[in-house]
C-alpha positions as CSV (number, residue, x, y, z in Angstrom):
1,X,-5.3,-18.6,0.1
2,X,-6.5,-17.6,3.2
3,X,-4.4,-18.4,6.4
4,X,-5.5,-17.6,10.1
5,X,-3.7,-14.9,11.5
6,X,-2.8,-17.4,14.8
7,X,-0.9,-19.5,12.8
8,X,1.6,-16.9,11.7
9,X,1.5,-16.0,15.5
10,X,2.4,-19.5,16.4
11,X,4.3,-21.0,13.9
12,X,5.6,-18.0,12.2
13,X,5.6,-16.7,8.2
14,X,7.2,-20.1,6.3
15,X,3.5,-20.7,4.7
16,X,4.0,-17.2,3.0
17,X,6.7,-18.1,1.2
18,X,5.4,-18.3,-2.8
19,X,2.8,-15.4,-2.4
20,X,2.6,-13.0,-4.7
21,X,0.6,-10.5,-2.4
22,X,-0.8,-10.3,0.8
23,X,-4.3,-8.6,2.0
24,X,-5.0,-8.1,5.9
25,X,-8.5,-7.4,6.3
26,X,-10.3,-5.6,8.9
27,X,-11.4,-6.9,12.0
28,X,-11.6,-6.0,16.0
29,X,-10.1,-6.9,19.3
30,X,-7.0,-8.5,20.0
31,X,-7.4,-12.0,18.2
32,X,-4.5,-12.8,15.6
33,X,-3.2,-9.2,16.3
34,X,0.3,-10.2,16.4
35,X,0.0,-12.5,13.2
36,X,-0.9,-9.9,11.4
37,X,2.0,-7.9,12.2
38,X,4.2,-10.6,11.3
39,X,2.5,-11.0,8.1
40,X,2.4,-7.3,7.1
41,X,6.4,-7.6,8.6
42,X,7.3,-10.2,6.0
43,X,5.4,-8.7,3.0
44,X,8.0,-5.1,3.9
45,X,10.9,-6.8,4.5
46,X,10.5,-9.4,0.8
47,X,9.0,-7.0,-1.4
48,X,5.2,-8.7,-1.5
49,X,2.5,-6.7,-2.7
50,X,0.6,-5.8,0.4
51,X,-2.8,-4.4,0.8
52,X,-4.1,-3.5,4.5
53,X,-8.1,-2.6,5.1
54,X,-9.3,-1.0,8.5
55,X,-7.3,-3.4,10.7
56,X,-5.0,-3.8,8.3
57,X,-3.9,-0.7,7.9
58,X,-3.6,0.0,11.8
59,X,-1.5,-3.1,12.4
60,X,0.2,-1.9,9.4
61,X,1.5,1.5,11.4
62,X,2.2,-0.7,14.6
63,X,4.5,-2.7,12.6
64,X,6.7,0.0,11.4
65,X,6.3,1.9,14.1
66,X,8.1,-1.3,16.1
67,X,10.4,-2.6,13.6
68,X,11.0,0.5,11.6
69,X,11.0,3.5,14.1
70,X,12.4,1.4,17.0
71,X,9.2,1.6,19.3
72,X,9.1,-1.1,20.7
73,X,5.9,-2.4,22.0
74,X,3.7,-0.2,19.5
75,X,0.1,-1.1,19.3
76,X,-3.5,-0.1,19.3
77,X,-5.1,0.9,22.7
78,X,-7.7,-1.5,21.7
79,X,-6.5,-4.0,22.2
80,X,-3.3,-2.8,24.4
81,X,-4.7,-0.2,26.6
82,X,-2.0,-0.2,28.6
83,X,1.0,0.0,25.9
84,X,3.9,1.9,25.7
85,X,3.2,3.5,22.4
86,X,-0.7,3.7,21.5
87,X,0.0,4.6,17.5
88,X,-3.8,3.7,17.2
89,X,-6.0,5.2,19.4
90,X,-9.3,6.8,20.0
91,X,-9.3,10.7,18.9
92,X,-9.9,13.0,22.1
93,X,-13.1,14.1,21.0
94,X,-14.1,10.2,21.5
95,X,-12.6,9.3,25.2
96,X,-15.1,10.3,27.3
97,X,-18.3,8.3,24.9
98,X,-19.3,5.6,26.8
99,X,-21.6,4.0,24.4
100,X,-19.3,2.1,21.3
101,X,-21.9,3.2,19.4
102,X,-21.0,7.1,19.5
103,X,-17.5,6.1,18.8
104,X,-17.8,4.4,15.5
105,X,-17.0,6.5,12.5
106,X,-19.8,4.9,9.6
107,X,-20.5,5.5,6.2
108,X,-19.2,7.5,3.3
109,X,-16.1,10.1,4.2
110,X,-14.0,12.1,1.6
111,X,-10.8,11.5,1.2
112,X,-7.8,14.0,-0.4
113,X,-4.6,11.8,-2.1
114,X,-1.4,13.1,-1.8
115,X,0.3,13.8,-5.6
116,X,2.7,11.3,-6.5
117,X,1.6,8.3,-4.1
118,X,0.3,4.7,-5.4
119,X,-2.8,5.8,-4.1
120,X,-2.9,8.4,-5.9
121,X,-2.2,6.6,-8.7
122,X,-4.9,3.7,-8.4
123,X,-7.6,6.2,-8.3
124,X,-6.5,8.3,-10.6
125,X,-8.2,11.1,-8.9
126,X,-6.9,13.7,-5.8
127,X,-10.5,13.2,-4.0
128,X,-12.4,9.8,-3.4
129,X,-15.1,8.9,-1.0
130,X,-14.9,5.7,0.8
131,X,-17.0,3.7,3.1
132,X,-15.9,3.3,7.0
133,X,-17.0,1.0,9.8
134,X,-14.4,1.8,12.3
135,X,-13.5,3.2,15.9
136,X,-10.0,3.7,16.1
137,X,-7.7,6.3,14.3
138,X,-3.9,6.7,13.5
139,X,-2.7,8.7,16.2
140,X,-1.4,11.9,15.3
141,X,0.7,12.4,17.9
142,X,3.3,10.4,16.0
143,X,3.0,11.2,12.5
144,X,5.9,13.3,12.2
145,X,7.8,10.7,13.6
146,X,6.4,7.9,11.1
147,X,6.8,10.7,8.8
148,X,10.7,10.5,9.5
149,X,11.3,7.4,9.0
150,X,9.7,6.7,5.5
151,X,5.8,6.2,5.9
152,X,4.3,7.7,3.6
153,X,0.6,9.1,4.5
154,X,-1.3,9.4,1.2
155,X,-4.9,10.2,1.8
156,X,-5.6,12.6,4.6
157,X,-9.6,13.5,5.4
158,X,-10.0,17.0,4.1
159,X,-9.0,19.1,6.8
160,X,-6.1,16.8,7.7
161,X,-7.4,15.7,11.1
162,X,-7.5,12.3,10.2
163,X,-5.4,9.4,8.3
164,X,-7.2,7.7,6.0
165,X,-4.3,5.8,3.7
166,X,-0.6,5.2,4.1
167,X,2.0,3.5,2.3
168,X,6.0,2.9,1.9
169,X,7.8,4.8,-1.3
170,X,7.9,3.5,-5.1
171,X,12.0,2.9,-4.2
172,X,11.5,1.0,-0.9
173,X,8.6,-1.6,-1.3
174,X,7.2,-2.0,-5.1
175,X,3.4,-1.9,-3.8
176,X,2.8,-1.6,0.0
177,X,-0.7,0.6,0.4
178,X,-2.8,0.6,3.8
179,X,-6.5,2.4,4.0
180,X,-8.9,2.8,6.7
181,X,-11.8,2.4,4.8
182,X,-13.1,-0.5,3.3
183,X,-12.9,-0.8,-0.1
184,X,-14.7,-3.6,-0.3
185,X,-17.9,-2.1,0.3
186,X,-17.6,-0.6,-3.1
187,X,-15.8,-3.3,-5.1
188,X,-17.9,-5.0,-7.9
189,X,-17.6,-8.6,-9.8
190,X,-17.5,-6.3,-13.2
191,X,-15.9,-3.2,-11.7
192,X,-13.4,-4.0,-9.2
193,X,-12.1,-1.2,-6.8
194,X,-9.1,0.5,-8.1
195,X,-7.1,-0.7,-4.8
196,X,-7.9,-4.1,-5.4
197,X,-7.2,-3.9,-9.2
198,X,-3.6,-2.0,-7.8
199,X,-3.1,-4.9,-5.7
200,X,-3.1,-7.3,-8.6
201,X,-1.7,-5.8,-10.7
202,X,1.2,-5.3,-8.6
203,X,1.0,-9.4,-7.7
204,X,0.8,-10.4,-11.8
205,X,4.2,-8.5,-11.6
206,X,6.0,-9.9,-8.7
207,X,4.9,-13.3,-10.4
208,X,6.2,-12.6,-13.2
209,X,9.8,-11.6,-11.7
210,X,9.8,-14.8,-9.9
């Protein structure tokens, strides 16, 4: 089922009742922003599968940050410049890049999983490479206080610069994963991705508890 973001912002999360998982995709600027967070809100708080790609995983870490952390007002300087708490933002090496262009971080990146994560887990390997089409970046300036309060960040790039996956413990959410890549640029009819495949598997069994 696929639901426009502005309806959740409007009329709030009643049509997600009865899912057995929920994917935010990526996607840029400002539009549906604040459905998605309500979306990605509901799926924490009533134990729904959740994937989140690009986008999705950004909105993802302005959720918690707001409702988990206590910042209130967390968001992405993309499309809140001017917020209290840019979570997402451009890295420093990319502030003074005038042309979008230069900004973008494209194509195939490595990726190292932390032990013992979902991710981990799906891929059943410590280091993937994964596609990216993307601008902004988790802002390190907060991880250890995500960190604190029970996000878990399970893929790192190699040298630990950058945030590539996150995701709540095993004995807080059942499947709750986020990426900045997009796996979709890799999934295939007869070989689906392993996040996807993790995503439904972890549906099948939240159907299947009722």
């Amino acid at each position: 089922t696929f639901i426009e973001a502005e309806i959740l912002e409007k009329e709030g999360t009643d049509c997600l009742k009865g899912m057995d998982a929920i994917l935010v995709p990526g996607g840029f600027g400002k539009r549906g922003t604040e459905g998605k967070i309500k979306a990605i809100e509901y799926a924490r708080k009533n134990d729904i599968p959740y994937l989140g790609i690009c986008l999705g995983m950004q909105v993802a870490v302005c959720e918690f940050a707001r409702n988990v952390v206590g910042l209130a007002g967390a968001s992405s300087s993309e499309f809140d410049p001017d917020g209290p708490f840019s979570v997402i933002d451009l890295m420093s090496s990319q502030e003074d890049v005038t042309e979008k262009g230069g900004t973008m971080r494209l194509g195939a990146y490595p990726c190292k999983l932390a032990a013992d994560t979902l991710a981990r887990e799906a891929y059943g390997e410590e280091l993937v490479y994964e596609r990216h089409r993307h601008r902004f970046e988790f802002n390190n300036a907060f991880r250890d206080q995500l960190e604190d309060a029970g996000l878990v960040i399970s893929g790192l790039s190699p040298d630990e610069r950058l945030v590539e996956m996150v995701e709540l413990p095993r004995d807080v959410h059942p499947w709750y994963v986020a990426t900045q890549a997009h796996p979709e640029f890799k999934s295939r009819p007869n070989k689906a991705h392993p996040l996807f495949k993790g995503l439904i598997s972890a549906a099948l069994r939240h159907a299947e508890r009722g």
